[in-house]
LOVEXLUM-848101 format. One record per atom (N, C-alpha, C): z, x, y. Coordinates in steps of 0.02 Angstrom, whole numbers, padded with zeros to 5 digits, always signed. Layout:
ZXY/...
# end
This chain:
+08477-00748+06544/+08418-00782+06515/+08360-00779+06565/+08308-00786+06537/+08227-00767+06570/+08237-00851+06614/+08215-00842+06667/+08203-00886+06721/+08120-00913+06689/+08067-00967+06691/+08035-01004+06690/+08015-01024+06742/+07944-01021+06760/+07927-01051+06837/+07824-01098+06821/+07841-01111+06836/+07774-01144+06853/+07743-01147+06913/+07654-01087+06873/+07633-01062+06926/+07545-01125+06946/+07540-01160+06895/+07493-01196+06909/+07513-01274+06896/+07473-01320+06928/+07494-01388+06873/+07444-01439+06906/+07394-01468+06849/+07351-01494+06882/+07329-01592+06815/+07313-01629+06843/+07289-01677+06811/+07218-01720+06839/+07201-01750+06779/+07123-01749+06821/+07138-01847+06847/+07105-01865+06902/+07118-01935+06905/+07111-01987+06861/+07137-02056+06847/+07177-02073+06775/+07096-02127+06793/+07068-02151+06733/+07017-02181+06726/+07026-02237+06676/+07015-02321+06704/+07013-02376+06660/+06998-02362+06614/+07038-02411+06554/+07004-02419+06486/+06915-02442+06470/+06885-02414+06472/+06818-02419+06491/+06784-02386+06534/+06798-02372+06594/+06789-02349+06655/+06765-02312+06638/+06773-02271+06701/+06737-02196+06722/+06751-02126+06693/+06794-02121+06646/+06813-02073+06620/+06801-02091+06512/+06777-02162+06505/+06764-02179+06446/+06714-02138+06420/+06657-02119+06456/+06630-02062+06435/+06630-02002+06407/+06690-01989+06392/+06696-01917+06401/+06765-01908+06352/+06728-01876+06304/+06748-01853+06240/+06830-01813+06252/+06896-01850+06233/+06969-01812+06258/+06962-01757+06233/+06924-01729+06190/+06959-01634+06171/+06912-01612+06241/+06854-01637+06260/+06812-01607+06336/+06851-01623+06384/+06876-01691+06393/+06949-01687+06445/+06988-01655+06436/+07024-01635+06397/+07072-01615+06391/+07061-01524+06410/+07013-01488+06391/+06964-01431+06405/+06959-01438+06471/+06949-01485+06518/+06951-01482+06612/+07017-01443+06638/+07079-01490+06611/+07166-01461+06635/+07161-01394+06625/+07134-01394+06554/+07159-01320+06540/+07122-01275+06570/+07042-01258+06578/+07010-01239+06625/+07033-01219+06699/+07051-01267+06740/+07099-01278+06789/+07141-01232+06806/+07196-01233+06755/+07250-01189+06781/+07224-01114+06763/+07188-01102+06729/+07166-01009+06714/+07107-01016+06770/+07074-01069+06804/+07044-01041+06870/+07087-01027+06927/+07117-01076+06935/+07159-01070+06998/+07204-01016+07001/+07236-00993+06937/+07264-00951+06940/+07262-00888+06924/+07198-00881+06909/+07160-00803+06884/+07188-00752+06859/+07218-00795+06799/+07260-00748+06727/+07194-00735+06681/+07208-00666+06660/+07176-00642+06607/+07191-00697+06557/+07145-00734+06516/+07135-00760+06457/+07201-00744+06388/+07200-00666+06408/+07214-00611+06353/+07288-00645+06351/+07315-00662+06416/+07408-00651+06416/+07423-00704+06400/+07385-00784+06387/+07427-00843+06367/+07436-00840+06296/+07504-00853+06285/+07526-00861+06201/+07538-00910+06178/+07512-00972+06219/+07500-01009+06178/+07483-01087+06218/+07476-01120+06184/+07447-01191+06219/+07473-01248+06177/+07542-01276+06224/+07575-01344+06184/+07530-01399+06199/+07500-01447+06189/+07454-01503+06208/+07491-01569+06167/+07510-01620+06219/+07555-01666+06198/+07494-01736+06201/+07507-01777+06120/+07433-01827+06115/+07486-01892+06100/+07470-01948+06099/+07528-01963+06046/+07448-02029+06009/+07385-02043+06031/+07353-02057+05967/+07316-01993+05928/+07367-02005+05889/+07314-01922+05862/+07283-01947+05816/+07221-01977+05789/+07185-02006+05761/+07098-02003+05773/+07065-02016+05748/+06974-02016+05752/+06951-01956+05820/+06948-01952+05878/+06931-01892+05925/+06981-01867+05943/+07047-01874+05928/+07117-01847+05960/+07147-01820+05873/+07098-01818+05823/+07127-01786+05765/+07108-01736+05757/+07148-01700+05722/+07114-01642+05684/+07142-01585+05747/+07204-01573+05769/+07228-01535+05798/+07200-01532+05865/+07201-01601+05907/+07178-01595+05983/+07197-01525+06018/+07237-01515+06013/+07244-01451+06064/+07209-01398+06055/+07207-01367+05974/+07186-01330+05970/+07091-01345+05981/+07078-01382+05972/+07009-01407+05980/+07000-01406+06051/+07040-01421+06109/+07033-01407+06172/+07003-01334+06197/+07060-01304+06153/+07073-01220+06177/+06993-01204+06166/+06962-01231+06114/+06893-01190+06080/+06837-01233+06128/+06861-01266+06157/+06804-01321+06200/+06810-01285+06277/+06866-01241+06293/+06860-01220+06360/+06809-01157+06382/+06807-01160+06441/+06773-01097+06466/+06797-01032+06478/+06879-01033+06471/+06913-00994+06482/+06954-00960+06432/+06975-00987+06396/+07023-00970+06333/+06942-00975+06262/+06977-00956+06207/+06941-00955+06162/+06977-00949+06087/+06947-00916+06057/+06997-00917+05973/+07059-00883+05979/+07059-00827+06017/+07117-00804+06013/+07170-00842+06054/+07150-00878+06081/+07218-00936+06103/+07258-00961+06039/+07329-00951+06031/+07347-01011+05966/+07345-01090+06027/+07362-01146+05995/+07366-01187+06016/+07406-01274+05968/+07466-01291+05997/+07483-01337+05932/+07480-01411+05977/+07477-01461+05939/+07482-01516+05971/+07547-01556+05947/+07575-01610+06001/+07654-01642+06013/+07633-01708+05994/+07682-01745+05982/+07689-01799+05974/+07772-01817+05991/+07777-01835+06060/+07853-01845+06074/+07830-01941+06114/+07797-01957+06099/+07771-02006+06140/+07752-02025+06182/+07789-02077+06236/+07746-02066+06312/+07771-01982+06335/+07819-01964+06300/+07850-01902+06342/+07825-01824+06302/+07779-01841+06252/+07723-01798+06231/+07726-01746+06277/+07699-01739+06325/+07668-01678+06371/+07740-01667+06415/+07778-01693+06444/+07857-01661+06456/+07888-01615+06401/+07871-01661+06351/+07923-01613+06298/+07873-01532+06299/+07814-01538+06313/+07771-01501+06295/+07782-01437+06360/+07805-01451+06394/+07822-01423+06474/+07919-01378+06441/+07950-01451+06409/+08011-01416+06417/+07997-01367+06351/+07979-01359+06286/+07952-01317+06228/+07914-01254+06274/+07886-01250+06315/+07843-01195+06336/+07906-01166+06371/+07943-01189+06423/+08003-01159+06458/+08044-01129+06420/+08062-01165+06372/+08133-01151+06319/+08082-01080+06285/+08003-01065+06279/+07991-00997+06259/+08018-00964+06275/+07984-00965+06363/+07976-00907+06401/+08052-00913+06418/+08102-00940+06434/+08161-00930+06445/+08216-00905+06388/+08181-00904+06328/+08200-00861+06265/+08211-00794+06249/+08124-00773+06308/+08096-00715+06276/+08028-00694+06229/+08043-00763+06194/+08000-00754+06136/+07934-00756+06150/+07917-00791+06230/+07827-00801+06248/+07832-00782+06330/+07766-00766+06352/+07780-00739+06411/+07726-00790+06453/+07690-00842+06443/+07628-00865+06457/+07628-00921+06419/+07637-00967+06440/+07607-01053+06384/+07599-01092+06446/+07551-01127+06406/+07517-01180+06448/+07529-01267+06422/+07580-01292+06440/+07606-01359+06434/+07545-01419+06453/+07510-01438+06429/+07477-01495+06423/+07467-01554+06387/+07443-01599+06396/+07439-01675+06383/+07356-01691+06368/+07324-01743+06344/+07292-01779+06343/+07285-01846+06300/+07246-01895+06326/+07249-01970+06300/+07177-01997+06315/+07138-02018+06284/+07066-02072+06292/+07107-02136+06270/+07123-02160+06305/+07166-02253+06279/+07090-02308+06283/+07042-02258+06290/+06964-02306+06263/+06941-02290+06215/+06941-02211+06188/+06916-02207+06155/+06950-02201+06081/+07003-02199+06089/+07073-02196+06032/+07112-02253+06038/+07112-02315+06039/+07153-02367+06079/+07225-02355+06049/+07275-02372+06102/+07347-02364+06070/+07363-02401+06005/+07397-02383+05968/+07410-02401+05915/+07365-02416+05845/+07309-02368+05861/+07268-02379+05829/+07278-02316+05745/+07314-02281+05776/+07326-02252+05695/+07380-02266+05645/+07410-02307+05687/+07453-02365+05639/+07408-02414+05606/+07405-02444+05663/+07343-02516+05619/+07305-02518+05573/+07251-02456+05600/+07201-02438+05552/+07216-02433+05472/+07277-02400+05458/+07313-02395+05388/+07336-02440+05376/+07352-02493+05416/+07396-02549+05395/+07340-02598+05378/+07302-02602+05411/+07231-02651+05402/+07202-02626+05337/+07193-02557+05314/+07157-02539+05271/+07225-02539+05202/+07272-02553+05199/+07303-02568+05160/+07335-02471+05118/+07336-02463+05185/+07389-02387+05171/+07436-02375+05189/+07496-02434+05199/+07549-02428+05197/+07561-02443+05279/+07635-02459+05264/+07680-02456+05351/+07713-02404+05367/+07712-02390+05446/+07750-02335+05462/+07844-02369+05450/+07871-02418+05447/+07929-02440+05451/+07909-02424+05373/+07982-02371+05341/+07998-02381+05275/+08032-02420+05241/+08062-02430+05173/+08086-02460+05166/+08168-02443+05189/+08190-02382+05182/+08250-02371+05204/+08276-02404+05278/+08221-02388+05340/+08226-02417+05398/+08223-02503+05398/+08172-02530+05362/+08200-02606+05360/+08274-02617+05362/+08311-02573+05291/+08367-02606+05292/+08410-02581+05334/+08411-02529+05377/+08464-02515+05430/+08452-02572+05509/+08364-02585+05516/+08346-02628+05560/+08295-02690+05512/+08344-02724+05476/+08315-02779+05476/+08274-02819+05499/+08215-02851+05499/+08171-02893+05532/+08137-02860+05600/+08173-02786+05627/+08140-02791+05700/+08075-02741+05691/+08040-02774+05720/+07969-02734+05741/+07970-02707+05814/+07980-02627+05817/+07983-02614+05861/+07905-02620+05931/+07945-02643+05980/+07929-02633+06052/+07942-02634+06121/+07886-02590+06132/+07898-02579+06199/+07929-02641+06259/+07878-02664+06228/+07854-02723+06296/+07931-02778+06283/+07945-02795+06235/+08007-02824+06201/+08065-02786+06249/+08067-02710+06232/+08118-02687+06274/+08125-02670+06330/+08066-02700+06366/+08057-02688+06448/+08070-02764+06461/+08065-02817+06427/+08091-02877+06430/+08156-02901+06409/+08200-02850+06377/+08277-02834+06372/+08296-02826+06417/+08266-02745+06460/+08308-02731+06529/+08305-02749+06579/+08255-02795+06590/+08248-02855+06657/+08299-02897+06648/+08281-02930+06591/+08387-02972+06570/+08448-02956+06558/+08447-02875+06544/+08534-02862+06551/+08544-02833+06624/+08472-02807+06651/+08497-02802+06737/+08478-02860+06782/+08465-02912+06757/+08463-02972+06783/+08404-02978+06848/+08347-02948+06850/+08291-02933+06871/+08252-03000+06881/+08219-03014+06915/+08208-03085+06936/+08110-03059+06914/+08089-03104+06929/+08001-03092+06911/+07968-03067+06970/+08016-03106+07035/+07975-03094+07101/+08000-03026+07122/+08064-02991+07102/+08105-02926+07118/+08049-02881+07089/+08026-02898+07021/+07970-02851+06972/+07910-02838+07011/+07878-02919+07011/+07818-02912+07067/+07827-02870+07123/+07871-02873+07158/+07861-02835+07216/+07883-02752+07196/+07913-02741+07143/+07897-02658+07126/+07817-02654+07124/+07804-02706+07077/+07723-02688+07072/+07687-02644+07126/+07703-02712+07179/+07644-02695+07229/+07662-02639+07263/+07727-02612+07278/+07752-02572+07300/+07700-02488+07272/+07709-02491+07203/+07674-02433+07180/+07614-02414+07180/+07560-02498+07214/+07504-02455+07220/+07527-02455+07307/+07553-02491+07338/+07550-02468+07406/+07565-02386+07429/+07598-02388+07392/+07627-02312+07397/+07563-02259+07364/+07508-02277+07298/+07475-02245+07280/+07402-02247+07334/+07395-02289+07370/+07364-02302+07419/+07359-02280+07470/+07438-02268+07503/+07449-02238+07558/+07429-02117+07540/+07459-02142+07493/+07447-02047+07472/+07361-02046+07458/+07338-02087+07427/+07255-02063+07409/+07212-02068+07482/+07249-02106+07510/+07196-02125+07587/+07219-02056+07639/+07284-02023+07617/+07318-01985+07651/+07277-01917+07622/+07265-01897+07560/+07213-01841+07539/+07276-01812+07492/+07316-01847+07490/+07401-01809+07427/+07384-01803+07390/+07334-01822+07360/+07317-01798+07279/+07281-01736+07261/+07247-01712+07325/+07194-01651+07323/+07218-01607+07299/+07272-01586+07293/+07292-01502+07268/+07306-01524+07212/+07314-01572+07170/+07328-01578+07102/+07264-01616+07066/+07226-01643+07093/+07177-01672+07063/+07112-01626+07021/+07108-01618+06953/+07042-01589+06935/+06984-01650+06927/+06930-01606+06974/+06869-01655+06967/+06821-01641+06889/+06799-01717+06874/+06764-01708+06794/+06708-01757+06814/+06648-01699+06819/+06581-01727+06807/+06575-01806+06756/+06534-01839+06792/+06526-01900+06732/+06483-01950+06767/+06432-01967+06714/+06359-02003+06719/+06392-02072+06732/+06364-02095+06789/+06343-02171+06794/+06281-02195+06812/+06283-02278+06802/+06223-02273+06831/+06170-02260+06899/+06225-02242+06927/+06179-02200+07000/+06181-02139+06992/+06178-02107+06924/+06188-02030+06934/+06238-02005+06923/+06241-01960+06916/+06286-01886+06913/+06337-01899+06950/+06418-01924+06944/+06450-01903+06991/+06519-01863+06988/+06569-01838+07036/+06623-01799+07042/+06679-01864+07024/+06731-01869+06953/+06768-01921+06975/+06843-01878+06987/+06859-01899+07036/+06918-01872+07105/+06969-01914+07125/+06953-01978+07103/+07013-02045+07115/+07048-02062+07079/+07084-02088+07054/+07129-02139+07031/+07084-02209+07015/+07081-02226+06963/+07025-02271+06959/+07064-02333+06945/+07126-02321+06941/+07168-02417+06929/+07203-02443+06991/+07205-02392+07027/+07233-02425+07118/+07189-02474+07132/+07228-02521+07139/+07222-02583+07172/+07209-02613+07244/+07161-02562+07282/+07163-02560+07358/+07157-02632+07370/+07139-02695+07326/+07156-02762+07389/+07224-02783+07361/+07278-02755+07336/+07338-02808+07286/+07365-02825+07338/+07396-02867+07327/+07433-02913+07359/+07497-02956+07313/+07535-02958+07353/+07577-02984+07304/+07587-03071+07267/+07550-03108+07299/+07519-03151+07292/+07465-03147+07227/+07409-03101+07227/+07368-03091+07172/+07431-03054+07107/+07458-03008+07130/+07505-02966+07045/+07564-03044+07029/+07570-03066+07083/+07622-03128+07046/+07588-03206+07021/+07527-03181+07038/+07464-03236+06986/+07433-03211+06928/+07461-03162+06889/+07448-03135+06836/+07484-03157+06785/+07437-03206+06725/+07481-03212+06676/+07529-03170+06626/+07596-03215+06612/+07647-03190+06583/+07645-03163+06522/+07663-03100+06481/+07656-03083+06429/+07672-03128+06380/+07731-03148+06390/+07772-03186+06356/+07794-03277+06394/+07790-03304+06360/+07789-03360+06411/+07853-03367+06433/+07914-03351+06414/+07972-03349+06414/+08006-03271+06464/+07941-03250+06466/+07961-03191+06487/+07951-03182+06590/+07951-03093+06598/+07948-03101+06655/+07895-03043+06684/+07890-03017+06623/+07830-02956+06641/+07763-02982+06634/+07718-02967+06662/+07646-02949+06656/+07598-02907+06671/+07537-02896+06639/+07496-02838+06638/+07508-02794+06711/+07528-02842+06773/+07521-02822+06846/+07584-02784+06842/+07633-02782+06798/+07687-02757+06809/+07731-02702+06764/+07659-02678+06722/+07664-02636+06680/+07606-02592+06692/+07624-02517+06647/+07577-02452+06671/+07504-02497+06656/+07480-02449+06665/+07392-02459+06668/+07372-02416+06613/+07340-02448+06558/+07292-02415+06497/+07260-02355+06547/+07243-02311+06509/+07223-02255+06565/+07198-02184+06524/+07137-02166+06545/+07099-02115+06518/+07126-02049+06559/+07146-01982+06527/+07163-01923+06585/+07196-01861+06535/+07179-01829+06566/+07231-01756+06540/+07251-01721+06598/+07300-01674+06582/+07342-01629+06631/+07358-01575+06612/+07396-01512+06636/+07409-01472+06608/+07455-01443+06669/+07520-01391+06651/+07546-01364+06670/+07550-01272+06646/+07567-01229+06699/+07564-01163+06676/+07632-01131+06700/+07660-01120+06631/+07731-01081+06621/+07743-01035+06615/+07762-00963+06640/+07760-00906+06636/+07828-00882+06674/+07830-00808+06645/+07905-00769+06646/+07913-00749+06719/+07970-00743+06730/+07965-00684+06810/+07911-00614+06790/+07917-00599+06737/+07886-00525+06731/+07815-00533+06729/+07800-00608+06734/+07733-00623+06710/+07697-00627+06786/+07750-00641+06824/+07718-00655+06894/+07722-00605+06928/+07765-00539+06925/+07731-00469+06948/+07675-00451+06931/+07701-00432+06839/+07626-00418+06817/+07556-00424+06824/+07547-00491+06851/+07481-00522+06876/+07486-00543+06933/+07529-00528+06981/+07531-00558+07029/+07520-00628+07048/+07567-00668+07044/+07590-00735+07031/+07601-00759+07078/+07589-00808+07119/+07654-00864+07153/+07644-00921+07117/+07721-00913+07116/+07751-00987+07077/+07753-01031+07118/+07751-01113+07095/+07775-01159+07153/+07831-01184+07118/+07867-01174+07063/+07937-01218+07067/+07961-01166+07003/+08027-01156+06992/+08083-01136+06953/+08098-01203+06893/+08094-01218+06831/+08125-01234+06801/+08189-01245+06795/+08237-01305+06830/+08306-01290+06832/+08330-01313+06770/+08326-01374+06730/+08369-01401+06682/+08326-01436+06640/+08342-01414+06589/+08286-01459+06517/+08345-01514+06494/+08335-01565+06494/+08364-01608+06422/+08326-01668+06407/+08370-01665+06339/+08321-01743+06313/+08377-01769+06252/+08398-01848+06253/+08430-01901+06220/+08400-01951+06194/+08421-01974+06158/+08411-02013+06103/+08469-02071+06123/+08450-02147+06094/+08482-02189+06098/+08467-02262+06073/+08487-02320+06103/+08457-02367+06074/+08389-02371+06044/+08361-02392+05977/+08292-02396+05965/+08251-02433+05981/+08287-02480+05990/+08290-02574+06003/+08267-02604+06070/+08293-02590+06124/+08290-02593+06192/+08230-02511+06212/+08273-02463+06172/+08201-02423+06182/+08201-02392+06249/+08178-02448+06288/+08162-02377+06367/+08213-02373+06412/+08291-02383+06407/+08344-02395+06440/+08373-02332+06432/+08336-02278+06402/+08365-02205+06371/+08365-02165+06439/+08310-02155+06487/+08308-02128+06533/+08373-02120+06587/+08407-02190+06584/+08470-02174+06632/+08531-02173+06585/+08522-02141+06545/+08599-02100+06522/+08563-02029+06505/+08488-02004+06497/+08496-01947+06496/+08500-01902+06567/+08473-01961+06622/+08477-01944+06686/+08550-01900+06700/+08616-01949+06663/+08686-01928+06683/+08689-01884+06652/+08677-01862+06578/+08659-01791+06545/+08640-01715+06573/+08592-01743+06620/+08556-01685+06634/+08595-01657+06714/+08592-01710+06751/+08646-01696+06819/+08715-01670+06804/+08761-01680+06741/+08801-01658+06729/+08815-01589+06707/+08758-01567+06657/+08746-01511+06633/+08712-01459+06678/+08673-01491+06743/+08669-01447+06793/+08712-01434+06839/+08756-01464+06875/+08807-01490+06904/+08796-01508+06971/+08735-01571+06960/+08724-01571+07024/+08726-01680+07014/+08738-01695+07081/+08723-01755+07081/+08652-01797+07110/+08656-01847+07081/+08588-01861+07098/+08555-01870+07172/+08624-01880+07243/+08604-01864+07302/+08578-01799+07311/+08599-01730+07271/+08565-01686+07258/+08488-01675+07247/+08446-01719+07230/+08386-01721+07215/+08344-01743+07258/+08277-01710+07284/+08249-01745+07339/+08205-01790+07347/+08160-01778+07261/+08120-01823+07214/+08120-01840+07170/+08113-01906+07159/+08119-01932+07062/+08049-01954+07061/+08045-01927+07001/+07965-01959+06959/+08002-01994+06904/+07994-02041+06877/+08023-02106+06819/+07963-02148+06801/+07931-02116+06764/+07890-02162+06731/+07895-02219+06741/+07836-02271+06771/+07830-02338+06762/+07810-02374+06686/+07839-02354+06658/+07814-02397+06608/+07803-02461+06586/+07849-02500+06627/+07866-02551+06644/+07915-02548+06700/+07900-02611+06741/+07942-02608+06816/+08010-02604+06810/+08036-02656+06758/+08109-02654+06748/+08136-02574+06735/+08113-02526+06689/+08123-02465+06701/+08161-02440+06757/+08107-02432+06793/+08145-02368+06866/+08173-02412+06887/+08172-02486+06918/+08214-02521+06934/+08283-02510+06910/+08286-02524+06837/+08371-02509+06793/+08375-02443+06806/+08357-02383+06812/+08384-02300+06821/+08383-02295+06896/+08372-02360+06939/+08356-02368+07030/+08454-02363+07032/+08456-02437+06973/+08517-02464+06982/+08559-02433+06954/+08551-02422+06895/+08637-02367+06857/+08631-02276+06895/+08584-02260+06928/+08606-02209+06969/+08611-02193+07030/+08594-02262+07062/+08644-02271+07132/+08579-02219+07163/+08517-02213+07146/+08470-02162+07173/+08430-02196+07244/+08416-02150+07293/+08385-02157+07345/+08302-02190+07330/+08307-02265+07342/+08230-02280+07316/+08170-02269+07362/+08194-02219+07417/+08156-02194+07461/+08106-02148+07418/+08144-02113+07389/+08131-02049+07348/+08082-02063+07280/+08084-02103+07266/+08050-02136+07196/+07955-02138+07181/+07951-02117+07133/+07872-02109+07143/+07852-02104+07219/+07861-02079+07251/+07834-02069+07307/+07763-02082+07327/+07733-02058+07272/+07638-02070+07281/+07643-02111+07239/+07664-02168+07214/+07654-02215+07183/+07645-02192+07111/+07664-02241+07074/+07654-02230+06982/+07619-02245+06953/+07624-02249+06863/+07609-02268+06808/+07579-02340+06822/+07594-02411+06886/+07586-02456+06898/+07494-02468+06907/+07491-02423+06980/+07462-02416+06983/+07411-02335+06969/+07422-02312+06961/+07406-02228+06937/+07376-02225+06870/+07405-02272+06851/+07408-02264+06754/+07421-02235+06712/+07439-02235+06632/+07481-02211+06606/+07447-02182+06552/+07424-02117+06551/+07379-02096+06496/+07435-02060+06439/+07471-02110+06417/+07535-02069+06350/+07539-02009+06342/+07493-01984+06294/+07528-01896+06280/+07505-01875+06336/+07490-01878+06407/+07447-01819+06456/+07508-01844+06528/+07546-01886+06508/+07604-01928+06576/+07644-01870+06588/+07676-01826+06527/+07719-01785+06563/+07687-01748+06612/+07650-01693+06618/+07613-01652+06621/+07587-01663+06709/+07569-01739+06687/+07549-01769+06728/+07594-01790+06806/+07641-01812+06766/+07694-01829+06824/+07707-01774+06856/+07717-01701+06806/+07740-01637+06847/+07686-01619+06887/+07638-01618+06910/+07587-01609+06933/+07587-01656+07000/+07593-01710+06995/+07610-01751+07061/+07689-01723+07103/+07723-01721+07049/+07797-01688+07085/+07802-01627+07096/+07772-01594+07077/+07764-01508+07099/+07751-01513+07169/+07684-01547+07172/+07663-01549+07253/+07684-01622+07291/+07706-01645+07277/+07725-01673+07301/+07775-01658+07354/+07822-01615+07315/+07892-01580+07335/+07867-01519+07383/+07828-01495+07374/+07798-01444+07434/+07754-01471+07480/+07726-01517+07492/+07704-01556+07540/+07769-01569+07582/+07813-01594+07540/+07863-01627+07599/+07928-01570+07617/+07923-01514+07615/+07976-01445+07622/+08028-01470+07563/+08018-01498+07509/+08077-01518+07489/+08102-01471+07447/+08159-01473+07390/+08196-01428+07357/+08186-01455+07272/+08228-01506+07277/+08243-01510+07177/+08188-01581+07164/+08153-01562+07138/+08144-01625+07098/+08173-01656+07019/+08181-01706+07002/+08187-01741+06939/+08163-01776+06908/+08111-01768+06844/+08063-01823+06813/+08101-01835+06747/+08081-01897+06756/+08114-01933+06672/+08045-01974+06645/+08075-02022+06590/+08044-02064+06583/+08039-02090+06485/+08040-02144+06479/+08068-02174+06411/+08008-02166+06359/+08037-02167+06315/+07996-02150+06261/+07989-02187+06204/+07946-02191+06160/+07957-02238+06097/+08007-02230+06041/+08033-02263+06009/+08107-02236+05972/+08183-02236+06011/+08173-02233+06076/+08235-02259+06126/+08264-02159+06133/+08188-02136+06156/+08211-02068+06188/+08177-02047+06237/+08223-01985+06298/+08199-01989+06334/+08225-01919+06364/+08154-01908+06392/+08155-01825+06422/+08188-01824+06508/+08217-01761+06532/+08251-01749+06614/+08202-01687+06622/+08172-01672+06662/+08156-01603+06676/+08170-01598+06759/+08235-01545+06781/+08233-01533+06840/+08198-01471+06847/+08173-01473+06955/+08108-01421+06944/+08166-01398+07015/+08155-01335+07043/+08183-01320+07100/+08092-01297+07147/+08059-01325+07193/+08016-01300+07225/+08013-01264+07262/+07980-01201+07260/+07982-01125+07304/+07925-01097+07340/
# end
């Protein structure tokens, strides 16, 4: 079988709901990533076959076939790009990474470009549910699904407040993941770690014209004192806004291509594609999927998880990586390393894409070897992608 490598991978810095990136129309974000990887990597236009783009509001500026609307908004690609858009959830743009691999490791494509994008300002989450439900066009829960799940309205936040109580997670254990993730996103942005993956996107404020290059939800004064003075979602509960991803404006993109693709054009790859999978599981609890597909995917590669030198695990909520910290016995040295979804933020369909882009280089900054990104999804599923860095 055709080997898969990824020769580019870039995301632009994640921007408040409102913020600095509210400006700026997601099919034109989303047109930066993709831009990106055909500069940096100075492929003929001609050889990509295709462009997966993972959204998950696909509704009012993210409708009407975001991806392909990207492809026609870039400087680089044009009509003859095809281009389809994903909806796998937060794991949108992973799945969109492992679909481009499973091509080129087919045969069937020699060139795809795995990307993501999300405006969570200008599309707010859950807004193409609502909107129909408010306007009196029906629910996404059918009637068949009522009666297999009676009464439950699925969520997230519900099932990140499940797995704090069946792993018995305390509020102050949560808080201090918190702070942990921007310390860690703090220590890498002050350190310059983000530069080889960061695309810069012009955008008007009021002093002018500027380059935005940061991370715009790091928290450079937190303290753990301020994230554990943040009110409770739930009054009963143990999460809060401080301890969950960050609403977050951004796109990303990754570039997948054959061994033959990287003679042909003369290529260097930075990482090998080692292992695709993805499981399904509880609907209910929801984001607890990540650590049994974790054991899925280590098994089917045959490697163990001391085997791995980096994990990326979506923050989606703290209890998350915490519970896949705990059922895989994993080195929490190793864990978001440049800090997460906490502080980083969590732009849904553009996170996979995104995370690979921090773990690509991440893993070559530090001489390392395998990386492993996961991370839970809506419906109680959840993507593994191991990378080998070269």
């Amino acid at each position: 079988m055709t080997a898969a490598y990824i020769v580019e991978a870039v995301r632009t810095a994640g921007g408040r709901r409102g913020g600095r990136l509210a400006g700026v129309h997601p099919v034109d974000l989303a047109a930066k990533s993709l831009d990106a990887v055909m500069e940096r990597s100075g492929l003929d236009p001609k050889a990509v076959d295709d462009v997966i783009m993972g959204c998950v509001s696909q509704g009012g500026e993210q409708a009407m076939q975001v991806g392909r609307n990207a492809v026609l908004a870039t400087k680089h690609l044009g009509e003859s790009t095809p281009a389809v858009t994903i909806d796998r959830q937060c794991g949108s743009s992973q799945q969109a990474i492992q679909f481009a691999a499973q091509a080129v490791m087919s045969g069937t494509q020699d060139v795809v470009i795995a990307s993501g994008v999300e405006s969570m300002s200008r599309v707010p989450m859950g807004s193409t549910a609502m909107f129909h439900m408010k306007e009196g066009l029906g629910n996404y829960k059918s009637p068949g699904l009522e009666k297999k799940y009676p009464g439950i309205q699925w969520s997230q936040f519900m099932g990140a407040e499940m797995i704090a109580e069946k792993h018995g997670f305390s509020k102050e254990q949560i808080d201090s993941f918190a702070l942990g993730s921007h310390a860690k996103a703090i220590k890498a942005t002050e350190a310059g770690l983000f530069k080889d993956e960061i695309v810069a996107v012009e955008i008007e404020t009021p002093e002018g014209t500027e380059m935005h290059i940061v991370d715009e939800g790091i928290r450079f004064d937190a303290t753990l004192e301020s994230i554990s003075g943040v009110k409770l979602l739930s009054p009963d509960g143990k999460i809060t806004a401080a301890s969950a991803s960050q609403i977050c404006d951004g796109s990303s993109a990754v570039l997948v291509v054959s061994e033959e693709m990287l003679k042909t054009h003369g290529l260097t790859p930075l990482a090998r594609i080692h292992n695709l999978t993805v499981t399904a599981g509880d609907p209910v609890i929801m984001l607890e999927e990540p650590l049994f597909a974790t054991d899925r995917a280590l098994e089917r590669a045959g490697m163990k998880i001391d085997d791995i030198d980096l994990y990326e695990v979506n923050e989606a909520f703290a209890p998350v990586p915490m519970a896949w910290l705990k059922h895989t016995g994993a080195d929490p040295e190793k864990l978001n390393v440049n800090g997460g979804a906490i502080a980083l933020g969590h732009p849904l369909g553009a996170s996979g894409t995104k995370l690979m882009a921090t773990m690509v280089h991440a893993l070559r900054a530090r001489g390392k070897k395998y990386g492993l990104q996961t991370m839970c999804e809506g419906g109680g599923v959840a993507n593994v992608t191991i990378i080998e860095a070269l």
